[in-house]
N, C-alpha and C positions, 0 to 999 in steps of 0.2 A: 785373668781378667784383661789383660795386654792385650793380649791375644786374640781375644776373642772384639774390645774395641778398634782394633787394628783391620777387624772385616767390612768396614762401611768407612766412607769418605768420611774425615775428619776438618773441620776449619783449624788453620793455620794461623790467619793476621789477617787486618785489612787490606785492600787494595793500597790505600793510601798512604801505608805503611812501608811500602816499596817506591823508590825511587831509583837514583844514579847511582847511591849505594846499594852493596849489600845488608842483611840485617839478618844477626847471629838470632838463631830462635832456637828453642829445644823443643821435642816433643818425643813423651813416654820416653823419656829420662836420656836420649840422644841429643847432641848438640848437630845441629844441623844448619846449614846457611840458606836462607830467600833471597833471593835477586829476580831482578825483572833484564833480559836483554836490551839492547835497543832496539830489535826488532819486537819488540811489544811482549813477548812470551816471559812467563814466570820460568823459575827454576829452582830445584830444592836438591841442595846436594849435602854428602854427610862435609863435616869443616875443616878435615885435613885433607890436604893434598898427596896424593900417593906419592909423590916424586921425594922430599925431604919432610913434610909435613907441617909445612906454613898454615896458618888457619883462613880458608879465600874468605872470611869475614873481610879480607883487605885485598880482596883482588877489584880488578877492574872490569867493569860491565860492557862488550862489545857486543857488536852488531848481533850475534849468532851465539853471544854465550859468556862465560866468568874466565878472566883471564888470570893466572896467580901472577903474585905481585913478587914472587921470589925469581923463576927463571921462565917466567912467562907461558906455562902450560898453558891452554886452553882448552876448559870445558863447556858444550855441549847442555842444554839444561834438562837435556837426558841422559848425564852422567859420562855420553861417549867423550872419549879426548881427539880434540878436533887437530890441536896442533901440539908438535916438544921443537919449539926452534931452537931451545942449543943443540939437538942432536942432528948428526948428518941430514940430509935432503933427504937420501933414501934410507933411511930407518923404519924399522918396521916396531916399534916399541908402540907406538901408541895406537896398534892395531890388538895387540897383547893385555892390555890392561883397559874396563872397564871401573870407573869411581861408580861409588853409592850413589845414585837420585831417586826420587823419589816419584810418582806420575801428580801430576797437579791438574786443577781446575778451578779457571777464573768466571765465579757466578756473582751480579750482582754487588758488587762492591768486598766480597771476601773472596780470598784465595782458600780450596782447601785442598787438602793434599790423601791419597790414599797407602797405607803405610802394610798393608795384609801382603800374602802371595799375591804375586803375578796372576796365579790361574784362576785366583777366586776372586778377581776385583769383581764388583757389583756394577751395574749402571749408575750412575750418577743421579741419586733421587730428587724428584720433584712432587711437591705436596700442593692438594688444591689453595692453601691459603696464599699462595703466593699470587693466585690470579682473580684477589678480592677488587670488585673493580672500583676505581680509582686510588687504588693503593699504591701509595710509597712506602718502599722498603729500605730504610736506612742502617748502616750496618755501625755495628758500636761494639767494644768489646771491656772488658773488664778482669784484670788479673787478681785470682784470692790466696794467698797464702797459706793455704792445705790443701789436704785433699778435697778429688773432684768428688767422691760421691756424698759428701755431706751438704754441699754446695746443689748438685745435682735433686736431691732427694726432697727438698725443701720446696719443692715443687706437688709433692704430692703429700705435702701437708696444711693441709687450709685451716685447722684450728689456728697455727701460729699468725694468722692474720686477722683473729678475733683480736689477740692480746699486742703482738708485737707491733700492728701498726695500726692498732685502734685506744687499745683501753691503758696500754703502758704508759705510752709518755703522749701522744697527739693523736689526732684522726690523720692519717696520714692520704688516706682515699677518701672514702666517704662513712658517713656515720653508721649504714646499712652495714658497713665490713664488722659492723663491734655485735652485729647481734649473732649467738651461737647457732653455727645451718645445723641440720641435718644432713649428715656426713656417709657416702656411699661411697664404694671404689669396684670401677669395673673393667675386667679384662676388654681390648677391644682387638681388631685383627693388626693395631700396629704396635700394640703395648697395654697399655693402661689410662686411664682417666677418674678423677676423682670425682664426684655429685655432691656440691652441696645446694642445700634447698632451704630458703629464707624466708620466712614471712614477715614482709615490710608494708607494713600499713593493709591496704585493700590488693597488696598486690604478692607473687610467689617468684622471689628469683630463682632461676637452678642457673650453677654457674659449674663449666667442667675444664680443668686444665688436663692437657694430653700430655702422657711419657711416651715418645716414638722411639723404642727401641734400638739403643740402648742408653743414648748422652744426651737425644734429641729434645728440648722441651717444646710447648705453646702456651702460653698461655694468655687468659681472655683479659679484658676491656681492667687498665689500670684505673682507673677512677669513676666506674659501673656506679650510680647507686641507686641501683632498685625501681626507680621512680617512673618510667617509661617503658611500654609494653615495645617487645622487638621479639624477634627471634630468630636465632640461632645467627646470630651476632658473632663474627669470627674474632681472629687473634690478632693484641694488640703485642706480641712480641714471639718470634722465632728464635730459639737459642739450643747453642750445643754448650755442654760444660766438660772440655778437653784436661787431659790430664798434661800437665808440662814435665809432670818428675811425681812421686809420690806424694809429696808436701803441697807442690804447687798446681793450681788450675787456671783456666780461662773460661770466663764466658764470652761466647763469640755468636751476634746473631747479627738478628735486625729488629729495629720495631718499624713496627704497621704503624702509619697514618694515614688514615682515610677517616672522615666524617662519622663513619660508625663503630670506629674505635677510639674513637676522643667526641663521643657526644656531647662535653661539655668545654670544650675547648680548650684546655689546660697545658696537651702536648706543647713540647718545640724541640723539635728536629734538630735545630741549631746548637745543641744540649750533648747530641749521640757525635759520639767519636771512639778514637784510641782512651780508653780510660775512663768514657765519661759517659752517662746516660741521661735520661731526663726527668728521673724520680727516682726518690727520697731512700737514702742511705743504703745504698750499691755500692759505696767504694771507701776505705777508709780514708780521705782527703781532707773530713773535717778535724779541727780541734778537740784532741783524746777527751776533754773534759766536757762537750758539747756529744759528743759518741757514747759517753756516762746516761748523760740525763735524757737523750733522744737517742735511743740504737735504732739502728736497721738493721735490714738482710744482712751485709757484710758483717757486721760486728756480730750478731748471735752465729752465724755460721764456723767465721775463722776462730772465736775463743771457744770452741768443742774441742781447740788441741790440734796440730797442725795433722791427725790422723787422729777423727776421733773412735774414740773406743766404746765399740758396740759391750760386751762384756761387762759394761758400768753403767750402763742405763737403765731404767726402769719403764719400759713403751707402756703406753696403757691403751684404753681402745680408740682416742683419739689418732693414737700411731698407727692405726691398721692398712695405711697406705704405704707410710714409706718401708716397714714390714713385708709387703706385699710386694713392691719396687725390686727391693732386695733380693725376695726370692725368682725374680721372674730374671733380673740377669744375673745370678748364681745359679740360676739354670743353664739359661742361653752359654755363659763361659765356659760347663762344666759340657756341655754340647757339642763345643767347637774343641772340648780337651780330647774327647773321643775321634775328632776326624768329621763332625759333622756339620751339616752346614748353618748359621746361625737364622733365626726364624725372621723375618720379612712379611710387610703385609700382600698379600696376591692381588690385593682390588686395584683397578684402576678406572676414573672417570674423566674421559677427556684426556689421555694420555698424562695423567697425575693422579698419585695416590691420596684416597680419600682421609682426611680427619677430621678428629671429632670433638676438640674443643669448643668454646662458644658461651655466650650469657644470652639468655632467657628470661625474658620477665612477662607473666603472667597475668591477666585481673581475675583472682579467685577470691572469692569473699572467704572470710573466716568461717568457720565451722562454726554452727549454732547450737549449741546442748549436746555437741559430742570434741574428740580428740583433736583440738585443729593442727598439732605437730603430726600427725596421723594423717591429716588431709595434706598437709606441705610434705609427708615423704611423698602419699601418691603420685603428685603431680610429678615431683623428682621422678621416681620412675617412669613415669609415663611419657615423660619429654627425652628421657634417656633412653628408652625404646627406642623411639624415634631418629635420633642421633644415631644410635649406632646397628639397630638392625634392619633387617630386608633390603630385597633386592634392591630398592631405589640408590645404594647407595652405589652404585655402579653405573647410573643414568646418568645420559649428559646435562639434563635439569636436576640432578642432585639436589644442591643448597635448595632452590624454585619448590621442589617436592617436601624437604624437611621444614621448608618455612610455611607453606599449606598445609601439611599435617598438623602441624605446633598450631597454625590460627583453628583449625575443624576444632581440636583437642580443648583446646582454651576455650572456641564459645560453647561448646560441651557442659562446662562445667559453671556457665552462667544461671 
């Protein structure tokens, strides 16, 4: 599974996480140093120095690159060694030896780094939610103490936010999140998306978080409820969930704010950083005893066991996503074990690849003298057509075309 996550850029830290120092970070179980030069470029190198083996976690940041703080070697933040001033002038030693680095890329307020072969690096992907207009993208990250895929996988399970952030201990979003959808999961060409479909009052929400294979998540509008006809309403957060070492992960993204991801005004920015984000129990920070009687995300994730154990659970059909999850990159690993290349989506609109997250709200009247859970899957499927097939989705009016389809469809069904 290394391996095969090691084929696609990975987030490393924020920007703002780098300074005049260095800063010791590990990734997939390597201890590795970030620095920024003073000529403005990032650099990722492994933390000993080839010469005696001081850790440059304590070297010095110059113009052009990390200087060790033991006999002053100087690295390059591609690994070459620029200078060895105790050796003669004409020495040829530091034409001979190449240090670890890694290739980096500064998007957006995160650094992230690519850790596969040389020959197989990928283009550096770009997704259409990042050009929602008038979006801010703020980037924020969060460390969990186990493993990434139970962290990861919690994404394509939307029953846990009937109970865990509605009917346990508070409404944590909105009261629409307590009532049980109608639960679909469908392959898409970047991964997976789950469908749930709600009937709230006179109206049908379908809401679909995206897995972009393999660490990638989206998902839609944190405090959505129900009450307002939209569609195809994108993503109130971008996130990777990196693995640091087997036990430990990061989530490292952005959230969206723009006007149609905080419909009701509730975000603040001001909130997203190192460690911290802007809604309700992400991080373990509060008081164990207050984590007791109000859990969030972080607390049901990390007490699964710092690796938890598939082997001891009991999935039922609620689980059929993150099931699903599971086998689609236990494929892809098992793809990349053979020598092959791992799967990617081919579409592109606008020079950015298409997905397919989103909330949808509806006005379909209830069903009269028949199934009306029967009528709220339909429309689920029918708006998930829409979202993810035909050609349109490769046109430069993409969104333009899925949001007219979604209104035809709607008054359709008046």
């Amino acid at each position: 599974m290394g391996e095969y996550l090691r084929r696609y850029w990975q987030p490393i830290a924020l920007s703002e996480e780098i300074d005049d120092l260095p800063k010791l970070v590990k990734m997939f179980g390597e201890e590795l140093v970030l620095f920024r030069a003073k000529n403005g470029q990032p650099g990722l190198l492994e933390k000993h120095c080839p010469h005696r083996g001081t850790s440059l976690e304590y070297g010095i940041c110059e113009d052009e690159g990390l200087r060790c703080c033991y006999h002053g070697w100087l690295f390059g933040v591609d690994g070459r060694i620029l200078e060895t001033p105790g050796d003669p002038p004409d020495s040829q030693l530091r034409f001979n030896i190449c240090h670890g680095a890694y290739p980096l890329k500064e998007f957006r307020g995160i650094i992230f780094g690519y850790f596969g072969p040389k020959d197989k690096m990928p283009e550096f992907p770009l997704y259409d939610t990042y050009e929602t207009p008038g979006n801010r993208m703020v980037p924020y990250s969060i460390t969990y103490p186990c493993n990434w895929l139970q962290v990861h996988e919690n994404v394509m399970d939307p029953a846990h936010a009937v109970f865990l952030h509605t009917r346990i201990s508070f409404t944590q979003f909105a009261e629409a999140w307590g009532e049980i959808p109608e639960m679909d999961f469908v392959p898409t060409p970047t991964g997976m998306i789950y469908v749930t479909s709600r009937r709230w009052e006179g109206k049908v929400w379908v809401r679909s978080n995206d897995i972009i294979l393999p660490n990638l998540a989206q998902v839609g509008h944190i405090w959505e409820d129900g009450m307002v006809d939209k569609e195809f309403a994108r993503v109130a957060i971008t996130r990777w969930t990196t693995p640091v070492d087997n036990t430990t992960c990061k989530i490292i993204g952005w959230r969206h704010f723009n006007p149609e991801a905080d419909p009701r005004g509730i975000a603040d920015e001001s909130q997203c950083g190192v460690e911290s984000v802007d809604f309700f129990g992400q991080n373990g920070n509060r008081p164990y005893a207050d984590r007791q009687r109000m859990p969030g995300d972080f607390d049901a994730q990390v007490s699964q066991r710092p690796i938890a154990l598939h082997g001891m659970e009991n999935l039922t059909r609620c689980d059929k996503g993150v099931a699903m999850l599971r086998q689609l990159i236990r494929r892809e690993a098992r793809k990349v074990a053979t020598g092959a290349d791992p799967s990617v989506s081919p579409l592109r609109a606008n020079e950015r690849t298409p997905t397919y997250a989103h909330d949808t709200v509806v006005s379909v009247a209830p069903a009269v003298g028949a199934d009306d859970a029967e009528r709220v899957r339909e429309v689920g499927k029918a708006i998930t057509a829409i979202v993810v097939k035909g050609d349109h989705h490769q046109a430069p009016d993409r969104n333009a075309q899925i949001k007219q389809r979604i209104k035809e469809f709607a008054q359709s069904q008046q």
